[in-house]
N, C-alpha and C positions, 0 to 999 in steps of 0.2 A: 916085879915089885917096883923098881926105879921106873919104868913105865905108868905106872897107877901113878904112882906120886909124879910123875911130871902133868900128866892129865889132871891131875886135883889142881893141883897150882895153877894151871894155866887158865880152867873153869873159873877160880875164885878171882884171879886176876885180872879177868872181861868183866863190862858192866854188864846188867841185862835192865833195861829201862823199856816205860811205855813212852812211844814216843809219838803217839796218837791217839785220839778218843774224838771220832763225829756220831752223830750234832751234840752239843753237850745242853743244849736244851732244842726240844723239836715242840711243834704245835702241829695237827693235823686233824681233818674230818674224819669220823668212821668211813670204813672203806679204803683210804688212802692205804698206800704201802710204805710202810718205816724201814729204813735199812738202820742200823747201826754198827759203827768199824770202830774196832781198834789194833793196833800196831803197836812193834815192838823190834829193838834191834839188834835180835840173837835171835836162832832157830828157837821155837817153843816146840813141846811135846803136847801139852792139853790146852784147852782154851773152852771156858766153860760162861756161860751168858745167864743172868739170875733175873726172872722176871718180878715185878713189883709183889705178888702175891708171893714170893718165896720158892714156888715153882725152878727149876734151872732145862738148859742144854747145853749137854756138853758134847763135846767134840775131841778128838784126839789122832794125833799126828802119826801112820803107820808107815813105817820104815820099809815092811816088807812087801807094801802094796803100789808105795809112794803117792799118798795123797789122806784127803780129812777124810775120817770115818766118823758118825754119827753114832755117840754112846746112847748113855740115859739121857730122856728125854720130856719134861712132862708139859713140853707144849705140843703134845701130838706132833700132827704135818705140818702146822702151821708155820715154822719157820722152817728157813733155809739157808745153808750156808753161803757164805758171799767174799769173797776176798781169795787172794792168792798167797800160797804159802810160803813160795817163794821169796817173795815182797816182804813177807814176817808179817802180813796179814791175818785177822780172823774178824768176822761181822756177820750177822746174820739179815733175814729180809723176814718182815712179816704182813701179812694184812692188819691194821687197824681197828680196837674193837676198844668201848669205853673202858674195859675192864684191865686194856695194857696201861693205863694213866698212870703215873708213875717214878719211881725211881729204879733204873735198870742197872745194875753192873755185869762189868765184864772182866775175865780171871783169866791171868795165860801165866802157867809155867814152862819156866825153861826144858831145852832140852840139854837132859844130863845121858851121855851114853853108860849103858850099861846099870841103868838105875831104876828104879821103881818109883809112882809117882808119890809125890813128897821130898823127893831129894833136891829138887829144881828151886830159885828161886822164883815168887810170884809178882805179879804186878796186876794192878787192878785198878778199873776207872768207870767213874758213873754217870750217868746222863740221863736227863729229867724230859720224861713223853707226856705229852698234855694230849689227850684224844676227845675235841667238843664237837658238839653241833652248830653247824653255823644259824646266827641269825641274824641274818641281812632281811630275807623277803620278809620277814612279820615286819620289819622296822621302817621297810617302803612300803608296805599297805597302810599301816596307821598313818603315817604322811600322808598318804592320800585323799584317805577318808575325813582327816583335818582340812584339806583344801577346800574339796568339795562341800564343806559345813560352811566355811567361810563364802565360797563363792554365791551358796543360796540363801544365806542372811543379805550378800550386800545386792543381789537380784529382786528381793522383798523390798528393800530398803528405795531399789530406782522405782519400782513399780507402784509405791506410795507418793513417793514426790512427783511422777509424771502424772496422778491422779487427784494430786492436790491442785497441781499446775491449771489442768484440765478445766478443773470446777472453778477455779478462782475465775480463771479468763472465760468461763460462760457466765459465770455471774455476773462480770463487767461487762458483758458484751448486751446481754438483757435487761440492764438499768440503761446503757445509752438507747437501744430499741425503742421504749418504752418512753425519754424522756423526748427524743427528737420530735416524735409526732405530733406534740401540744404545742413546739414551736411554730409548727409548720402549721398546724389549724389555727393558732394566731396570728399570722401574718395573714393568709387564706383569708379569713375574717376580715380583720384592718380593710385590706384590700377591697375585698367585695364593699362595704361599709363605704368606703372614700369614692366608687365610683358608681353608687346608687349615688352620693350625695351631689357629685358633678352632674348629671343627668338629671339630677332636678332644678338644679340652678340653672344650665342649659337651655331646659326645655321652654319655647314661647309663650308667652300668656295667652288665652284665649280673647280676641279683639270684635268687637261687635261689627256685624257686617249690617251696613244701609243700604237698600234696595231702592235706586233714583225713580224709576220708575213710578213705583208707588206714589212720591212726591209728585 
């Protein structure tokens, strides 16, 4: 009897505290693997994991095997235990699926020897799983496809000005063609013109030729 009562008193006289909870918000893709730990710093007996859907796994500490045995469980295989007990660890590991998104707690009571569960004090802590889909690649193809719109407006845009360029500078090139030639049969002209008229001024008069003889 003095033995129980010093075992009581001495249970109620330790703390028993969480003295860890990772990640306390996580972000991850389908597929990824989530762990989540919590800790505490007194031996636990049970340590039970409640998934967003209300679903749990629990776990519980056997004395006579010395190690975690795997109770009820209603996430199937999917998760696994993770941590050392040693340590006053319990955490599990899961694959990632949109339907973990969520708010997760995790429940460890003490261990009380010689007790049934329920006797233990509990500690409990929560942590917030985001499970998206990434989307980067859709957000660089529309980028791209913006580029490329721009590049073949302003490709339209040189191929009208090199075209406008084109036509102006033959149409200046065909009005000078066209005007040079009249200058050039004008002078041509003049010219011929001034040197019929020296050639007739030039040229000797015809002088009557007297044959002495005849006389």
């Amino acid at each position: 009897m003095v033995i129980a009562l010093v075992l009581f008193f001495l249970h109620y006289s330790s703390a028993f505290w969480m003295t860890d909870a990772e990640p306390s918000v996580t972000r991850v893709a389908p597929g990824d693997t989530v762990t989540l730990f919590c800790a505490v710093d007194d031996d636990y007996e049970w340590c039970k994991f409640y998934h967003p859907s209300g679903s749990f796994c629990d776990f519980e500490w056997k004395r006579s095997t010395g190690n975690i045995t795997r109770q009820t469980c209603g996430l199937s295989d999917r998760v696994r235990f993770h941590g050392k007990y040693d340590d006053r660890e319990c955490g599990i590991t899961f694959t990632a699926t949109e339907e973990d998104t969520g708010i997760w707690k995790c429940e460890i009571e003490e261990y009380v020897i010689w007790r049934s569960r329920g006797a233990g004090r509990v500690e409990t802590a929560q942590m917030n799983v985001t499970v998206h889909t990434p989307t980067t690649q859709a957000t660089v193809e529309t980028t791209t496809t913006t580029m490329t719109t721009v590049s073949s407006s302003e490709q339209t845009k040189a191929v009208q000005t090199t075209q406008s360029t084109q036509s102006t500078q033959s149409t200046q090139s065909t009005q000078s063609t066209q005007s040079n030639p009249t200058i050039v049969d004008s002078k041509s002209s003049a010219t011929v013109k001034k040197l019929d008229d020296e050639h007739f001024i030039e040229s000797p008069e015809a002088v009557p030729r007297v044959d002495k003889n005849q006389n």
